[in-house]
C-alpha positions as CSV (number, residue, x, y, z in Angstrom):
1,X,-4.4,11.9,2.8
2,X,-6.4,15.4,1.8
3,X,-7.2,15.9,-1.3
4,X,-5.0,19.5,-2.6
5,X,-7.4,22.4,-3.7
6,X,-6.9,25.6,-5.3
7,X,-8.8,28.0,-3.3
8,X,-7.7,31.8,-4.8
9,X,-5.8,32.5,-8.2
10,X,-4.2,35.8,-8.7
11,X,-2.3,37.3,-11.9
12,X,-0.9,40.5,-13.8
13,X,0.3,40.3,-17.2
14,X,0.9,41.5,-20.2
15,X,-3.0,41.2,-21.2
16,X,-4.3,42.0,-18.4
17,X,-3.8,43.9,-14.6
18,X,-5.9,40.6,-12.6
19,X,-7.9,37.3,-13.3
20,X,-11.1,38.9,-15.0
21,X,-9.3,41.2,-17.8
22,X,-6.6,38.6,-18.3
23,X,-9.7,36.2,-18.5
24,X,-11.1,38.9,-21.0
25,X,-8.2,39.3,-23.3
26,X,-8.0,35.4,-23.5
27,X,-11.4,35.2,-24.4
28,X,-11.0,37.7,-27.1
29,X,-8.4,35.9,-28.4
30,X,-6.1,39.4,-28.0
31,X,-2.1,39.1,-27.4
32,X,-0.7,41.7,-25.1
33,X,3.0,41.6,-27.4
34,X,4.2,44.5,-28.5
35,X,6.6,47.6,-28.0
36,X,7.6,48.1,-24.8
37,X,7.2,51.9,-23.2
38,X,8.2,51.2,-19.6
39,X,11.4,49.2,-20.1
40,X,14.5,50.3,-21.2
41,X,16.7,48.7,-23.8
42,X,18.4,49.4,-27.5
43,X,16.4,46.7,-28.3
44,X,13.2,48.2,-27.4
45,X,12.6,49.8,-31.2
46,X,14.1,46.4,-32.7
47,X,11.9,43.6,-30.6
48,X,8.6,42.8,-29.4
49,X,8.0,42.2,-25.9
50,X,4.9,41.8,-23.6
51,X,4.9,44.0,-21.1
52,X,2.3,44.9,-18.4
53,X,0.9,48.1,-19.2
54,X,1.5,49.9,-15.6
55,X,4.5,51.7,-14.7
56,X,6.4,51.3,-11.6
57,X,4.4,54.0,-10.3
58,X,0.8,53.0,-11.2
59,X,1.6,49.5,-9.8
60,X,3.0,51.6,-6.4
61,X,-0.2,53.5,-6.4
62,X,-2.3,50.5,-6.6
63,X,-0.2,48.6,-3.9
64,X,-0.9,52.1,-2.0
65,X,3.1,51.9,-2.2
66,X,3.4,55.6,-3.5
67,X,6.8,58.0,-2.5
68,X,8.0,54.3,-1.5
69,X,11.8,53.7,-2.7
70,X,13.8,50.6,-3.2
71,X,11.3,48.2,-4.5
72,X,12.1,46.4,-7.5
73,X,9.3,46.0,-10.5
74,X,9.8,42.6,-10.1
75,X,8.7,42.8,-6.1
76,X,6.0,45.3,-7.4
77,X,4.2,42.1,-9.9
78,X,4.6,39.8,-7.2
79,X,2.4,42.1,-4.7
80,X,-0.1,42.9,-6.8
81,X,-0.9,39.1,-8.2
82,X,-0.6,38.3,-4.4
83,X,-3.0,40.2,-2.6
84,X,-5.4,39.5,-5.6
85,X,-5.1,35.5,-4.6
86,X,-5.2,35.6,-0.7
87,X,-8.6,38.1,-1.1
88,X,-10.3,35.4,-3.4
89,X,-8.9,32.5,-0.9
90,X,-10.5,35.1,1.6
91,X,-7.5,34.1,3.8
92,X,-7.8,35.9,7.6
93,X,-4.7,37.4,9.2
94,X,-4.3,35.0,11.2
95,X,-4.8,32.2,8.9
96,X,-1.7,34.2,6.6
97,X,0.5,34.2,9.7
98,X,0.3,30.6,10.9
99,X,2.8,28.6,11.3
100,X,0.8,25.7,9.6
101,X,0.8,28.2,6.1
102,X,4.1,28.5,4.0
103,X,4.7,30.8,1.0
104,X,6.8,29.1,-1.8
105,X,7.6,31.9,-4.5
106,X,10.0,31.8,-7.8
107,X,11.7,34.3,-10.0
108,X,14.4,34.1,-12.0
109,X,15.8,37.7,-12.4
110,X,14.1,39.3,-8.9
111,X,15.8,42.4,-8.0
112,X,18.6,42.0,-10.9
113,X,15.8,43.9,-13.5
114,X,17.6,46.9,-12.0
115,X,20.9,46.2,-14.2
116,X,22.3,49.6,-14.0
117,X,21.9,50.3,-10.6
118,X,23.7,46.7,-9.6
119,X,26.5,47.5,-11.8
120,X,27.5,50.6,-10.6
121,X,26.8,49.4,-7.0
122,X,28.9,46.6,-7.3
123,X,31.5,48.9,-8.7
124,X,31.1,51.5,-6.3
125,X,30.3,54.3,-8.8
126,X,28.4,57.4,-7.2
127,X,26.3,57.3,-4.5
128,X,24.2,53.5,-3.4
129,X,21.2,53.5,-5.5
130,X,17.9,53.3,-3.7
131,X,18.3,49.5,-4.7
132,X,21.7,48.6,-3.3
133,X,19.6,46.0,-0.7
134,X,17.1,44.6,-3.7
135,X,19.3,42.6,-5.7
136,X,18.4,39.5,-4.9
137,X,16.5,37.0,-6.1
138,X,14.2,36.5,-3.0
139,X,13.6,40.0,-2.6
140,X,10.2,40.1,-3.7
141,X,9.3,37.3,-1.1
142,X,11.0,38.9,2.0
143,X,9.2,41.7,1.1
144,X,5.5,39.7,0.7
145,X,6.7,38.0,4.0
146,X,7.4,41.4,6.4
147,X,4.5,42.9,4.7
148,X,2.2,40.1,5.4
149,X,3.5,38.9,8.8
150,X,3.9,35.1,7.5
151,X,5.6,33.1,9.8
152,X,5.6,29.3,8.6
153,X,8.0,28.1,5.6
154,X,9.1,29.9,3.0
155,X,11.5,29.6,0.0
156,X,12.3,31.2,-3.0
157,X,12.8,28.3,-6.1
158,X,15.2,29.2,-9.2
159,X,14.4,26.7,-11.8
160,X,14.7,29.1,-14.6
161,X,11.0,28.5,-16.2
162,X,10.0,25.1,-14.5
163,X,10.2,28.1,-11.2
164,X,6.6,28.7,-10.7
165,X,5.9,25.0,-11.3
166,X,8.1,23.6,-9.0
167,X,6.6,25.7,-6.4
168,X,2.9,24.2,-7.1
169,X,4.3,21.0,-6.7
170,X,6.2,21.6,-3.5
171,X,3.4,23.4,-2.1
172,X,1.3,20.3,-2.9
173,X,3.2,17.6,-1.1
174,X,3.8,19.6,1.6
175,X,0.1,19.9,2.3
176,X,-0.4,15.9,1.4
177,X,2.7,15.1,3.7
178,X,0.9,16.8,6.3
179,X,3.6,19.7,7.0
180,X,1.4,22.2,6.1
181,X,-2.4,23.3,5.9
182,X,-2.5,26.1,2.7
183,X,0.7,27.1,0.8
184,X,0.7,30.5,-1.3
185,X,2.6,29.0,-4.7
186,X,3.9,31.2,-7.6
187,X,6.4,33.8,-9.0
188,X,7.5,36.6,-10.5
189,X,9.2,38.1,-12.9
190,X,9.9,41.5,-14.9
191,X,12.0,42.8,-17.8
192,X,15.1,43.1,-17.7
193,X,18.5,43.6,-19.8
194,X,19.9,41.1,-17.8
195,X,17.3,38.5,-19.3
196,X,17.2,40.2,-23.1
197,X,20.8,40.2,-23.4
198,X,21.3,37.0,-22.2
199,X,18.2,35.4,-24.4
200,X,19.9,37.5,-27.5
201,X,23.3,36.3,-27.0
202,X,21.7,33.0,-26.9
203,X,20.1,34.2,-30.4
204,X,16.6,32.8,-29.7
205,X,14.7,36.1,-29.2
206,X,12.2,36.6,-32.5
207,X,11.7,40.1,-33.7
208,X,8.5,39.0,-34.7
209,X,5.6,38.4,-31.8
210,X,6.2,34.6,-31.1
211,X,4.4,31.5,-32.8
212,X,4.7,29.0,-31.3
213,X,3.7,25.3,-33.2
214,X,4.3,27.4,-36.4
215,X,6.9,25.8,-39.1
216,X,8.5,29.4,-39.4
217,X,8.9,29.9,-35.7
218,X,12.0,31.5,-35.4
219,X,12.3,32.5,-31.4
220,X,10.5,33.4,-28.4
221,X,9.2,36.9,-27.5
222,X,9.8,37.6,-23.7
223,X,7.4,39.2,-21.1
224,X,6.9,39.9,-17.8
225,X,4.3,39.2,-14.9
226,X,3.3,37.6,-11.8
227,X,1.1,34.8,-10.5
228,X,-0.1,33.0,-7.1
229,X,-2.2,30.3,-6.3
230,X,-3.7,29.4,-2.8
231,X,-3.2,25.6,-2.4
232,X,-5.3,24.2,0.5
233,X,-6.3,20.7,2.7
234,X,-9.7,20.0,0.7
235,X,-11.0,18.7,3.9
236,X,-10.4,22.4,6.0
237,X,-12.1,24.6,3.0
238,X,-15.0,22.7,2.8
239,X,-17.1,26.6,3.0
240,X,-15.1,27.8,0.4
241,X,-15.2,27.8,-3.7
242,X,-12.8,24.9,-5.0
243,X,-11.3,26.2,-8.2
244,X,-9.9,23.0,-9.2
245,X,-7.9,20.2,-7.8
246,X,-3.9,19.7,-7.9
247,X,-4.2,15.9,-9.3
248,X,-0.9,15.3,-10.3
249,X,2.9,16.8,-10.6
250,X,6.2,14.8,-12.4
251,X,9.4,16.8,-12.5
252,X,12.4,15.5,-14.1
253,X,15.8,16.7,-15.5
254,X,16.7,16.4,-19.1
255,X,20.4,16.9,-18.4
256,X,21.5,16.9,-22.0
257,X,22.0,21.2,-22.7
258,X,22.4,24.0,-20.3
259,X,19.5,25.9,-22.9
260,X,17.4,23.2,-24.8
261,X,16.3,19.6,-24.8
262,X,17.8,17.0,-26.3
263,X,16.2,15.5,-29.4
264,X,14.5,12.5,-27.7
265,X,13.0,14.8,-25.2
266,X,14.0,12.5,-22.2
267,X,13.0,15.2,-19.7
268,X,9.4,16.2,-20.8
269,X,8.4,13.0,-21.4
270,X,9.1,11.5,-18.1
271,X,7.7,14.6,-16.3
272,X,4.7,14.6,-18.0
273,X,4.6,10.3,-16.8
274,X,5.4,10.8,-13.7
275,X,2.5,13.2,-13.5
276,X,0.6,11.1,-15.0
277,X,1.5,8.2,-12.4
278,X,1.4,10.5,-9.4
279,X,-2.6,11.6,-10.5
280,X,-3.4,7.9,-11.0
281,X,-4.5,8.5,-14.5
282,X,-4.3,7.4,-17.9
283,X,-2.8,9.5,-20.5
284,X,-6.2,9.1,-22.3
285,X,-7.9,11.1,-19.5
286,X,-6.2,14.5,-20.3
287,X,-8.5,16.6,-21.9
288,X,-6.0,19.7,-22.9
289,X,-2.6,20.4,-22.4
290,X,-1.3,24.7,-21.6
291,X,1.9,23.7,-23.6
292,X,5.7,25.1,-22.8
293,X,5.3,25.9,-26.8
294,X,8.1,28.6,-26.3
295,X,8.1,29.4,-30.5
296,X,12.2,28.2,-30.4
297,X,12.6,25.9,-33.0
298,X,14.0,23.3,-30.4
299,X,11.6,23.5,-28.0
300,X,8.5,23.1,-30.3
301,X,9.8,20.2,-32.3
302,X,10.9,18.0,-28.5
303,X,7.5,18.9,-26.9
304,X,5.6,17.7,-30.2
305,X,7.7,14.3,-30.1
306,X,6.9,13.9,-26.5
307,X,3.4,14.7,-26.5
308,X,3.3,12.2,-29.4
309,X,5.3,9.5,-26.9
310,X,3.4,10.2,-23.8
311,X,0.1,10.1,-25.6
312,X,-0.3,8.4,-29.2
313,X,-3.5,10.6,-30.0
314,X,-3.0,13.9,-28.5
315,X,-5.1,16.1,-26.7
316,X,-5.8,19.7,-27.8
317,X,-3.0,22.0,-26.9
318,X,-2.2,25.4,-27.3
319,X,0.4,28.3,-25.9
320,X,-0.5,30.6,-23.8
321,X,2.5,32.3,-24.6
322,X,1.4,33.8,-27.7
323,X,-0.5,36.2,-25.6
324,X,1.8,36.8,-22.8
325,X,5.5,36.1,-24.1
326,X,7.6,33.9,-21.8
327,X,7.6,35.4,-18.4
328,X,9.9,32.8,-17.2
329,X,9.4,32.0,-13.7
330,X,6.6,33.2,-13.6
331,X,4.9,31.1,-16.4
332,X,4.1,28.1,-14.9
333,X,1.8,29.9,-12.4
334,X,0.3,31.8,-14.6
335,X,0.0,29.2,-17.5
336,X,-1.5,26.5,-14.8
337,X,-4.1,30.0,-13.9
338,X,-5.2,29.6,-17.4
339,X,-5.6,26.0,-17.3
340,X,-7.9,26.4,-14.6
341,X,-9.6,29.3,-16.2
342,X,-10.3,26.6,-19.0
343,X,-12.0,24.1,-16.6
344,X,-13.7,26.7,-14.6
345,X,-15.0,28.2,-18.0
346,X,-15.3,24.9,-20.2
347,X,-13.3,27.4,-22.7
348,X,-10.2,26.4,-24.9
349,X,-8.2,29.6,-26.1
350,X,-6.2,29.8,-29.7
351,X,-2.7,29.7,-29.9
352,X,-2.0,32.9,-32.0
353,X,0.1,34.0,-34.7
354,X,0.2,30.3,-35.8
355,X,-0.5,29.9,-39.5
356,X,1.6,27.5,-40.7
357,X,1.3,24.8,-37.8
358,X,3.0,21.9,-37.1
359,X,1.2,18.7,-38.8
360,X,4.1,16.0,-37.8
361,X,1.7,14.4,-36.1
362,X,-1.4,14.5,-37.6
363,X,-2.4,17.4,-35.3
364,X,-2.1,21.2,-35.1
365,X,-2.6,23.5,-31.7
366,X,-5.9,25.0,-31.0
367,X,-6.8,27.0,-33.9
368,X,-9.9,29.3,-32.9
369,X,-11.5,29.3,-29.2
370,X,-14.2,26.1,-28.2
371,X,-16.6,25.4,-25.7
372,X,-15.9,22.0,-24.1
373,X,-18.3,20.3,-22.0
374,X,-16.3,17.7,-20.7
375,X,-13.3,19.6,-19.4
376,X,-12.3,18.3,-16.5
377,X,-8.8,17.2,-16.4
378,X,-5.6,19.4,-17.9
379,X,-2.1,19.7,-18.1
380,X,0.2,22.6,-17.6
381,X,4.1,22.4,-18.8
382,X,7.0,24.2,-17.8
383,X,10.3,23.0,-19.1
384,X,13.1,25.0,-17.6
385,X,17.1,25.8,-18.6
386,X,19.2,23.0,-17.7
387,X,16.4,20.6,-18.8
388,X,14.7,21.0,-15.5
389,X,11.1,19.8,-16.9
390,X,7.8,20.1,-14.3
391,X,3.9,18.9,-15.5
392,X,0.8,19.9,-13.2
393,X,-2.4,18.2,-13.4
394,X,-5.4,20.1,-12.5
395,X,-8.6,18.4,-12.3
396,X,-12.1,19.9,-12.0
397,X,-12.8,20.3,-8.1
């Protein structure tokens, strides 16, 4: 059985437009959180939220999209994180449109984050809006997959934000199952009222940027973005650079709340075994984990209690989030990008705005940025709505 490669990482965020000036902002310890100027919401002068920092029309303009109508912002992220991961993969046409390559994206609001449009489109108000057919949630995919010509299986996974996660994993036992050859994994999503006034009813957005692992966390800032990886058969990319290796993957459902996890954290604890199990390692062997670390006061306090479960000592840890909000199903591709990011660079990043941390258990998140040496083996979490909980191990390649 081959060995499951990452062979091209793309991403846009809130702290950066690709890989290098995300890589940038990380390493300057910089969030991208603040007040939004391209969404709009009443809650745009009242919260923070990270948003990318290209309009619709800049990101059409780079997608050489431009007098284009129809497309969603969500479908816009999605292309531009895209291309940037099949050009590092240096994937040929023909290799994109084989039947032996498959395209596994996420998103949980995907064509929705045009709210007022689908209202009054549903309702038959006016004339259709330009994105009457872009409503659903696979939109952006159908649109990678006509644009791209990919032929071979594709889906579209809603796991609220375990989305981007689950896809890795699929992606990876398709390959080691033998169905496939290279799977594009990922998501996408942007802002939307649809998400913010659902997250505020739920009273868990913070008006403050997030900090997560802090003892006055008091909510989760959301943001927006995109991120792909190119998973390949180690054994047919032999000519290629081998970011890292897809070691390990547990998913597991907490089944306890349809928006947090239960006290005993059932679900992220067996997820993060059974990815343990599947990579054949030891939970001694994990040399830093990209937390969930939302900033909710629930989430926090059950991923603390199962790190401290799953691991007795545990590893250094941070979230990722503090720089680039929760973009939902999008995170878990872009959080595992900066896990490998951490390998490739031997680099451990700050989790920010933390200043009260945690210290249950004898241990606080990743304070100020280190060189590692020995950084070969991480963990990424994703712990989605409905306790739907996914872990990813990536090992050096």
């Amino acid at each position: 059985m081959s060995k499951v490669v990452v062979t091209g990482i793309g991403v846009v965020s809130a702290i950066g437009n690709d890989v290098a000036s995300n890589l940038a902002q990380l390493k300057r310890c910089e969030s991208g959180i603040g007040k939004a100027h391209h969404f709009s919401s009443k809650y745009v002068d009242s919260l923070n939220f990270a948003e990318v920092k290209l309009s619709d029309e800049e990101l059409k303009a780079k997608l050489n999209l431009t007098g284009q109508n129809g497309i969603s912002r969500t479908a816009l992220l999605a292309s531009l994180a895209f291309k940037e991961a099949i050009s590092q993969a240096n994937l040929s046409e023909s290799e994109i449109r084989s039947y032996r390559t498959g395209f596994i994206s996420s998103s949980t609001v995907g064509g929705m984050c045009n709210t007022d449009e689908l209202y009054a489109d549903a309702n038959l108000k006016g004339t259709p809006s330009e994105y009457v057919g872009a409503y659903g949630g696979g939109e952006h995919t159908l649109r990678i997959v006509e644009q791209f010509g990919i032929k071979g299986f594709t889906s579209t996974i809603n796991t609220a934000c375990s989305s981007s996660a689950n896809a890795i994993m699929l992606g990876s036992r398709l390959i080691k199952s033998g169905r496939l050859d290279r799977v594009i994994v990922g998501g996408a999503d942007s802002l939307a009222k649809y998400t913010v006034n659902g997250f505020n009813a739920l009273m868990i957005l913070s008006s403050n940027p997030c900090k997560p692992f802090d003892n006055r966390r008091d909510g989760l800032t959301l943001g927006e973005g995109a991120g792909y990886l190119v998973l390949e058969r180690q054994d047919l990319c032999n000519e290629k650079e081998q970011l890292a290796e897809v070691s390990g993957y547990g998913n597991a459902n907490d089944a306890f709340h349809p928006s947090a996890t239960s006290d005993e954290a059932f679900g992220p604890r067996l997820a993060m075994e059974r990815a343990l199990k599947a990579a054949k390692l030891d939970s001694s062997s994990i040399d830093y984990i990209n937390a969930h670390g939302t900033g909710t006061p629930n989430n926090d306090k059950t991923e603390m209690f199962a790190f401290h479960k799953v691991f007795g000592k545990i590893p250094p840890y941070n979230s990722t989030k503090s720089y680039t909000g929760h973009t939902l199903a999008a995170s878990g591709a872009i959080e595992s990008i900066f896990s490998i990011l951490s390998i490739m660079n031997k680099e451990l990043y700050p989790s920010l705005q933390c200043e009260d941390p945690i210290t249950d258990y004898d241990t606080t998140p990743i304070q100020e940025i280190k060189t590692l040496e020995n950084l070969n083996i991480v963990m990424s979490n994703s712990f989605g709505f409905g306790g739907n909980c996914t872990s990813v191990i990536f090992s050096k390649a």
